[in-house]
MOPAC internal coordinates of N, CA, C and O (Angstrom, degrees):
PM7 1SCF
backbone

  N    0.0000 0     0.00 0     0.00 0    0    0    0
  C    1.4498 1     0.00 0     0.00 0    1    0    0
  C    1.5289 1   107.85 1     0.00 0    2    1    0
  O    1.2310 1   127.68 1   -18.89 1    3    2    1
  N    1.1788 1   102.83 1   161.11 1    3    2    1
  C    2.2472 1   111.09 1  -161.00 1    5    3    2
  C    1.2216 1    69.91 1  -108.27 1    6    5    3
  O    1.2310 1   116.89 1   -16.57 1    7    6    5
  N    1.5689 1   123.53 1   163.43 1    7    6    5
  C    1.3489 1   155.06 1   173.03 1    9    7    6
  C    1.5351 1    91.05 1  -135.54 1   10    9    7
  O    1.2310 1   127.68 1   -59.83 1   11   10    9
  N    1.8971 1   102.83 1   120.17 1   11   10    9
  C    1.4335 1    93.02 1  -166.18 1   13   11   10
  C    1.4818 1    92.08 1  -136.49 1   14   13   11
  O    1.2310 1   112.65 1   -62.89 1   15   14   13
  N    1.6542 1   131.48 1   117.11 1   15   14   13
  C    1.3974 1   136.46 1  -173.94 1   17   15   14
  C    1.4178 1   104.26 1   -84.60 1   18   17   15
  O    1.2310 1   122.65 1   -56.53 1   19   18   17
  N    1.5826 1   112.52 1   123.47 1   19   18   17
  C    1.4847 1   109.94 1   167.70 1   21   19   18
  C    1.5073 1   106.30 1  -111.45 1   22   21   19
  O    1.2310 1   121.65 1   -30.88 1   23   22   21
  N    1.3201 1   114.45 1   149.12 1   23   22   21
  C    1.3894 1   125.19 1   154.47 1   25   23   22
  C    1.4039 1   123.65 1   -88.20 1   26   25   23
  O    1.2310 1   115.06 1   -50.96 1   27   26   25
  N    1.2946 1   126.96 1   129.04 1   27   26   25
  C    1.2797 1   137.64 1  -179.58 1   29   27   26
  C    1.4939 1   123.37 1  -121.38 1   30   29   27
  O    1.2310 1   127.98 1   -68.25 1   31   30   29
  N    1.4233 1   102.24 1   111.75 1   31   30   29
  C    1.8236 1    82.96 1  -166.33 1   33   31   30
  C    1.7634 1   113.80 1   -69.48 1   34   33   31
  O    1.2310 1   123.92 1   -18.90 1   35   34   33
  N    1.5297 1   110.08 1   161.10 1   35   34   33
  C    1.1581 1   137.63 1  -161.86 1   37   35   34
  C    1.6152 1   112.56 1   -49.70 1   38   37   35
  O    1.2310 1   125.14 1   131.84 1   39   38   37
  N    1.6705 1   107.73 1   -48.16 1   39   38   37
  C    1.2805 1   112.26 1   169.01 1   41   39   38
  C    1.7097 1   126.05 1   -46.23 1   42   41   39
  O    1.2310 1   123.02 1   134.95 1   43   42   41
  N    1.6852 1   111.81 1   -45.05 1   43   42   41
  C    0.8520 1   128.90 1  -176.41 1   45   43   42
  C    1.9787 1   112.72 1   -40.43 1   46   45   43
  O    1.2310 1   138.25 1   116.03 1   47   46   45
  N    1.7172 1    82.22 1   -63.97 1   47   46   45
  C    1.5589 1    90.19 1   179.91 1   49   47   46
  C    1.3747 1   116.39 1   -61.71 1   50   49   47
  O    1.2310 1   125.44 1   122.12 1   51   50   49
  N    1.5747 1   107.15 1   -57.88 1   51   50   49
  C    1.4260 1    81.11 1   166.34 1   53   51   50
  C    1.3183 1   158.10 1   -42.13 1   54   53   51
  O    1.2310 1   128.46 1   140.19 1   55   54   53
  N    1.2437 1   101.32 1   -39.81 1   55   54   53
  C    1.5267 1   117.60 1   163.98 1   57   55   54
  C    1.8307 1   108.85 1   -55.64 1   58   57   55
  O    1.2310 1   117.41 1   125.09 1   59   58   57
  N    1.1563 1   122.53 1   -54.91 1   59   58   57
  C    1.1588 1   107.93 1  -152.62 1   61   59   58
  C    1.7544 1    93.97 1  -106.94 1   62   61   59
  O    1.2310 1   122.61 1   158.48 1   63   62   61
  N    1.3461 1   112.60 1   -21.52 1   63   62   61
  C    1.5669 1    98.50 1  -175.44 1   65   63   62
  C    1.9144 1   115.62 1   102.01 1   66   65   63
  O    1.2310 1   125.24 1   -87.54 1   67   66   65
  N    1.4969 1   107.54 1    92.46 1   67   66   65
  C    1.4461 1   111.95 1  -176.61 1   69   67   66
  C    1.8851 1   111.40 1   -15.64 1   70   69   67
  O    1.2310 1   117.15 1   115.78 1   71   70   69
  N    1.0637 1   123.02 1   -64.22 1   71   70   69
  C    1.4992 1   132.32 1  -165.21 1   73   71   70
  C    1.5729 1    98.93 1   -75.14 1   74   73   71
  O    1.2310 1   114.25 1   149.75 1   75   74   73
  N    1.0931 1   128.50 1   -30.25 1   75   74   73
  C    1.6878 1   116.45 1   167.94 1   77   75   74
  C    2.0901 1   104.06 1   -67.52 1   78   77   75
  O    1.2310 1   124.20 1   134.47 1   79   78   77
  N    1.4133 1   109.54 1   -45.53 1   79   78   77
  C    1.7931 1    99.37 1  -177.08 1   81   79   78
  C    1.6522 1    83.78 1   -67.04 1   82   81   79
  O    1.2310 1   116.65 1    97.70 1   83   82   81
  N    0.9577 1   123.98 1   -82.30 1   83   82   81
  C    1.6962 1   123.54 1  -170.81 1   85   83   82
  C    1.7656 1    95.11 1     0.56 1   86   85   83
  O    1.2310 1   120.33 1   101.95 1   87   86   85
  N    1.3057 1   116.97 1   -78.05 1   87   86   85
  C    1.2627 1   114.30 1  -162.12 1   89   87   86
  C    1.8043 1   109.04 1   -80.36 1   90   89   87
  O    1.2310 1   119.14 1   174.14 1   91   90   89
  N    1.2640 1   119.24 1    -5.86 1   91   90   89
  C    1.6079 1   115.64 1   164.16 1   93   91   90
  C    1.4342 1    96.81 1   -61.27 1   94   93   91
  O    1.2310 1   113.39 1   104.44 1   95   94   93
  N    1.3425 1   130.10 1   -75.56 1   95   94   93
  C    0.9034 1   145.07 1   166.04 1   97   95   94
  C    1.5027 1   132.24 1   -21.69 1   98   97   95
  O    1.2310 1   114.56 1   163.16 1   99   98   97
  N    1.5880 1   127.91 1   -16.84 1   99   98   97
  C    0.9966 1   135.39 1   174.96 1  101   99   98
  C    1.5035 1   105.95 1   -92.52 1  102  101   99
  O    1.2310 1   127.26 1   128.36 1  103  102  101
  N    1.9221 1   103.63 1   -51.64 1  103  102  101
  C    1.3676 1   102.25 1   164.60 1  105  103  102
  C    1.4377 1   145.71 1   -54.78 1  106  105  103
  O    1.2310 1   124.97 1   147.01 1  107  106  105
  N    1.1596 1   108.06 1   -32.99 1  107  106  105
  C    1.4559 1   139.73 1   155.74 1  109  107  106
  C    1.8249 1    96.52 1   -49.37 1  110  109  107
  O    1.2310 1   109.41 1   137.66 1  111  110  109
  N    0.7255 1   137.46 1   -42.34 1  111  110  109
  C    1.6660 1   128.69 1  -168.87 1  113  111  110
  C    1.7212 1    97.19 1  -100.13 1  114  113  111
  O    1.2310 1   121.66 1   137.75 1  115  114  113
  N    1.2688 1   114.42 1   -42.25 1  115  114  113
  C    1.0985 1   111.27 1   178.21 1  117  115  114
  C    1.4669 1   132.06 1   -65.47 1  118  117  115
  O    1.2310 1   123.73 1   161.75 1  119  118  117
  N    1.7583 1   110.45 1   -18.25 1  119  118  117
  C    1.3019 1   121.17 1  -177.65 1  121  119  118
  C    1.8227 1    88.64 1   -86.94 1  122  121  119
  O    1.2310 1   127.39 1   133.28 1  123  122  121
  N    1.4608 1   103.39 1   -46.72 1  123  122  121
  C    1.4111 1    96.84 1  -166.07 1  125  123  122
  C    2.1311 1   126.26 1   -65.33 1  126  125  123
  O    1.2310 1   124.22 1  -173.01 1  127  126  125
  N    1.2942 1   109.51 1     6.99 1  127  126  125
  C    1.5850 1   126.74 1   168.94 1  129  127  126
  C    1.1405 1    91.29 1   -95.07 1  130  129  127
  O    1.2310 1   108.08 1   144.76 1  131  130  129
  N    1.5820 1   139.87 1   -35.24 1  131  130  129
  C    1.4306 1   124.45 1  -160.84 1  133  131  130
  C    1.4533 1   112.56 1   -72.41 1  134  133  131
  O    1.2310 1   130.77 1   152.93 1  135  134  133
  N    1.6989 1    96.82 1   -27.07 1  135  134  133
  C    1.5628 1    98.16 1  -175.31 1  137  135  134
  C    1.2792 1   119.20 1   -95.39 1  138  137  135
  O    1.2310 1   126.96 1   165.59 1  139  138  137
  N    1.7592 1   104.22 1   -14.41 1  139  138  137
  C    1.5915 1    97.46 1   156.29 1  141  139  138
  C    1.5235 1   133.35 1   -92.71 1  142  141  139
  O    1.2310 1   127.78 1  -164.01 1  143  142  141
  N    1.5002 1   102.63 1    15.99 1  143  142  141
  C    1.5830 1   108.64 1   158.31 1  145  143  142
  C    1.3770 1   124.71 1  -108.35 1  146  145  143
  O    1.2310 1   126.38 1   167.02 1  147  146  145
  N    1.5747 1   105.33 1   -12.98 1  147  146  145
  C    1.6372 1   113.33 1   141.70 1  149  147  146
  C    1.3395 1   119.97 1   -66.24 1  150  149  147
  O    1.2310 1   112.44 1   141.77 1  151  150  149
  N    1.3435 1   131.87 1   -38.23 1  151  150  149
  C    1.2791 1   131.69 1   178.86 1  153  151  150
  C    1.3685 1    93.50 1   -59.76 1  154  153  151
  O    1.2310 1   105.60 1   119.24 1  155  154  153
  N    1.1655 1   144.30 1   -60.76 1  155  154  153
  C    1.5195 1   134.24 1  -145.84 1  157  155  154
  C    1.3279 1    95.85 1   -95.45 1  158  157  155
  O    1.2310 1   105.61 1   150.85 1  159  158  157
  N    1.0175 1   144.28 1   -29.15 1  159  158  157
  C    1.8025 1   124.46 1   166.48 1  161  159  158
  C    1.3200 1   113.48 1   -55.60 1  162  161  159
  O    1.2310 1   121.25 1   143.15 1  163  162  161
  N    1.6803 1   115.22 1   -36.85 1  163  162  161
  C    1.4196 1   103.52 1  -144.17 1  165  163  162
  C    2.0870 1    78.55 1   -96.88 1  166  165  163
  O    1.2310 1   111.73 1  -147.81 1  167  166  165
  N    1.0553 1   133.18 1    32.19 1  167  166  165
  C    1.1769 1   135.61 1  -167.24 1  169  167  166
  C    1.8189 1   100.19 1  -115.13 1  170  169  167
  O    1.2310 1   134.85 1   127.35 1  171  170  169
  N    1.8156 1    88.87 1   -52.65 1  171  170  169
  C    1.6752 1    87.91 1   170.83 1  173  171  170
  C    1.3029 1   108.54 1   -88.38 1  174  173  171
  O    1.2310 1   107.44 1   179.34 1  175  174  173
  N    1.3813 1   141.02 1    -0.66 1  175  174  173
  C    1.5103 1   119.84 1   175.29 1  177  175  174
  C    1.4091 1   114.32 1   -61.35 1  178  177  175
  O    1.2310 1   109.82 1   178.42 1  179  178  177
  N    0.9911 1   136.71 1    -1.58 1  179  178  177
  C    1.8953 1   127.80 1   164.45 1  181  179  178
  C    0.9986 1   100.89 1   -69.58 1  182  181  179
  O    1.2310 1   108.23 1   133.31 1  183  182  181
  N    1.4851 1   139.60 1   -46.69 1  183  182  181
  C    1.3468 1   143.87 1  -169.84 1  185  183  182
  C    1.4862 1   110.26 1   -80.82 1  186  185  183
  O    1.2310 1   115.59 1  -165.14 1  187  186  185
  N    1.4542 1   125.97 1    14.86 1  187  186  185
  C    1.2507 1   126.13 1  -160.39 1  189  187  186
  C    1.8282 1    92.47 1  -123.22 1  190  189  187
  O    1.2310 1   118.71 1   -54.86 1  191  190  189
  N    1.4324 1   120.06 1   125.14 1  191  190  189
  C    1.4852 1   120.35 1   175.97 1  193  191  190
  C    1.4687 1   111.07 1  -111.13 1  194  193  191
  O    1.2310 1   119.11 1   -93.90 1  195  194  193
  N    1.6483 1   119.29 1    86.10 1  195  194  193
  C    1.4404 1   121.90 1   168.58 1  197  195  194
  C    1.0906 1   133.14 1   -12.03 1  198  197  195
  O    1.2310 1   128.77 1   134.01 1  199  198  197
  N    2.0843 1   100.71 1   -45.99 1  199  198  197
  C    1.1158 1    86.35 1  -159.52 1  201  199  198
  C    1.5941 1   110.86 1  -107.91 1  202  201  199
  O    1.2310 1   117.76 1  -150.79 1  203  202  201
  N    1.1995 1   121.88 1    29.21 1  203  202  201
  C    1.4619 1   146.45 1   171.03 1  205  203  202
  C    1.2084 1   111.08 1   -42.30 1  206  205  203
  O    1.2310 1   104.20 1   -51.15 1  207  206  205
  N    1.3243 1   146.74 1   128.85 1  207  206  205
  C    1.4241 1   146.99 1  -167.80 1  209  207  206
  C    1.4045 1    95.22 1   -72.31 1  210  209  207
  O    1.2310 1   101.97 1   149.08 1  211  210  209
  N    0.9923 1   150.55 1   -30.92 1  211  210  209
  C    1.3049 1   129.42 1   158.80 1  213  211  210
  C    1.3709 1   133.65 1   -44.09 1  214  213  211
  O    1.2310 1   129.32 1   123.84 1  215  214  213
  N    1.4607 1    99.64 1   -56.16 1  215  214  213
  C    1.9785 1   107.74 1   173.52 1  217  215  214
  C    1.1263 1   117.63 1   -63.82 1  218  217  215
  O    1.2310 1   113.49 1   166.32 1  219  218  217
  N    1.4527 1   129.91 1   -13.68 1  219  218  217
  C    1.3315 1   145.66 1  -173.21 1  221  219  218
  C    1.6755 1   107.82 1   -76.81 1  222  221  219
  O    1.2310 1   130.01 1   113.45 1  223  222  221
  N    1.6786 1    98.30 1   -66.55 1  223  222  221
  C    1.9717 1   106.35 1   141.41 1  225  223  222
  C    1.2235 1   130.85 1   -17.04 1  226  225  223
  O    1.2310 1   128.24 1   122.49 1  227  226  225
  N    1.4325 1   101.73 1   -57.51 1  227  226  225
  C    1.5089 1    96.98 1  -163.34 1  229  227  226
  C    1.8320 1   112.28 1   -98.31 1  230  229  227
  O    1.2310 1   129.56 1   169.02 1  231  230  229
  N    1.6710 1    99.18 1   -10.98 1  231  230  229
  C    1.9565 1   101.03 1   160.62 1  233  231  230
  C    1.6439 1   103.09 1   -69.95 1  234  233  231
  O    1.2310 1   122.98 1   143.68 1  235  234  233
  N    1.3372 1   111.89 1   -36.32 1  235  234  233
  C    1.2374 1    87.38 1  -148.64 1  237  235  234
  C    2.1687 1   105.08 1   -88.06 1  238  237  235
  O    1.2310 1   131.85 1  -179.89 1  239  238  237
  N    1.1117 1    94.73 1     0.11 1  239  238  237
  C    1.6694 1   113.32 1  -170.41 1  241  239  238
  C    1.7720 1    89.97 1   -91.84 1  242  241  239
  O    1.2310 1   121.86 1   143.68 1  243  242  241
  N    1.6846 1   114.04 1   -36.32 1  243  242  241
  C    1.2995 1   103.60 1   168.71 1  245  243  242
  C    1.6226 1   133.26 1   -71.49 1  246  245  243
  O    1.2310 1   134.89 1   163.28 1  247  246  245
  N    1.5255 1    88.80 1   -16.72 1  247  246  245
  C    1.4193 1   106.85 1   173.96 1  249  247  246
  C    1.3611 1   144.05 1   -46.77 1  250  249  247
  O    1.2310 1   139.38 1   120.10 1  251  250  249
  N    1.5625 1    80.01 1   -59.90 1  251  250  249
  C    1.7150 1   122.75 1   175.73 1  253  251  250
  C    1.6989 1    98.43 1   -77.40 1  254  253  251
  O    1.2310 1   107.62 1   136.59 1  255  254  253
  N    1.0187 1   140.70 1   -43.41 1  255  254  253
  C    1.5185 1   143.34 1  -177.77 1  257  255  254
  C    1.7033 1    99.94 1   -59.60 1  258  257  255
  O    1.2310 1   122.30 1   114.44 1  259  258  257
  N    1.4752 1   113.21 1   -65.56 1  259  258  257
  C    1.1406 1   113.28 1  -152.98 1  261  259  258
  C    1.7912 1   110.60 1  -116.02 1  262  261  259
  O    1.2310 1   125.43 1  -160.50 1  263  262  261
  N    1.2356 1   107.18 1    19.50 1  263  262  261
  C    1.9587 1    94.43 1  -146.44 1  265  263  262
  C    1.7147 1    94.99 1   -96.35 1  266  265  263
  O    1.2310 1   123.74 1   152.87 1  267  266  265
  N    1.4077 1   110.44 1   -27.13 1  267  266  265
  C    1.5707 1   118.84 1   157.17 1  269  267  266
  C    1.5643 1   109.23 1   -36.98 1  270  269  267
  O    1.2310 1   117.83 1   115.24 1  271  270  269
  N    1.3685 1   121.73 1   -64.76 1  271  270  269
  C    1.2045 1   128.98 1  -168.28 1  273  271  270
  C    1.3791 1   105.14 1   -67.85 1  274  273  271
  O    1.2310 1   101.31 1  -179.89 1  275  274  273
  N    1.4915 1   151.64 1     0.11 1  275  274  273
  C    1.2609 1   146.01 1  -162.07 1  277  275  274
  C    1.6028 1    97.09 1  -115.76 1  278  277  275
  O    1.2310 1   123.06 1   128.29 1  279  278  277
  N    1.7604 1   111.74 1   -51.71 1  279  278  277
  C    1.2626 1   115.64 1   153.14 1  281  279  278
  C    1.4295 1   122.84 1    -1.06 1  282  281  279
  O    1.2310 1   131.12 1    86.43 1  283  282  281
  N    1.9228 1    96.15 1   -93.57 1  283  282  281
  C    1.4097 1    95.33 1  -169.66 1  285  283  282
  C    1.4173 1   113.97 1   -79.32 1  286  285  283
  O    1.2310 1   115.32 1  -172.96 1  287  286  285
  N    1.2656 1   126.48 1     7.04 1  287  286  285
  C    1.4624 1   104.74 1   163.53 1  289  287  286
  C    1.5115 1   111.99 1   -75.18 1  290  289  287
  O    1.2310 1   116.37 1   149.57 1  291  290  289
  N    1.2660 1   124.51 1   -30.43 1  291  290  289
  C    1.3322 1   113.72 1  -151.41 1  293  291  290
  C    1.6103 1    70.49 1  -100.13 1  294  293  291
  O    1.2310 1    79.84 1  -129.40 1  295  294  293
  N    1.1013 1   173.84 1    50.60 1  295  294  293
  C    1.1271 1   157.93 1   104.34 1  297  295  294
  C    1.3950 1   130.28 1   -83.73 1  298  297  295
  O    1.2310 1   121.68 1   172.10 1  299  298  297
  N    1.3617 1   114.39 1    -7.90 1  299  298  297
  C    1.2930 1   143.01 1   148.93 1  301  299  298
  C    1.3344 1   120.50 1   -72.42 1  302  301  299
  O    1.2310 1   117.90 1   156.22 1  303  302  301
  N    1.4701 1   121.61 1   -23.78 1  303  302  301
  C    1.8286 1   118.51 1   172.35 1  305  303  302
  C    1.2675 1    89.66 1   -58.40 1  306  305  303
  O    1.2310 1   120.10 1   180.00 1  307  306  305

């Protein structure tokens, strides 16, 4: 792991309060892994075949798990 020192000017904190940047800052790192584990799926999805009897398995096993719950949301808009 990098140990990485930022400077933040003074106004900043004040204004918003050390433990509010603390947590900008967490989110900020936390959004930014999300998009590099979107980056790397959507990197192997060429190599990915939908319609493979497996993925077919695993929509339709997702289906039955969750597809009730998709229902009433969109019937609730």
């Amino acid at each position: 792991m990098t140990e990485l020192k930022v400077q933040i000017d003074d106004y900043i904190i004040r204004s918003f309060g050390k433990e509010l940047v603390e947590q900008f800052v967490q989110e900020y790192i936390s959004k930014a892994i999300l998009k590099l584990a979107a980056k790397e799926i959507l990197d192997d999805l060429p190599s990915i075949d939908i319609d493979e009897q497996k993925w077919k398995e695993a929509r339709k096993r997702a289906w039955k798990r969750s597809g009730q719950y998709f229902l009433t949301v969109i019937a609730n808009d």
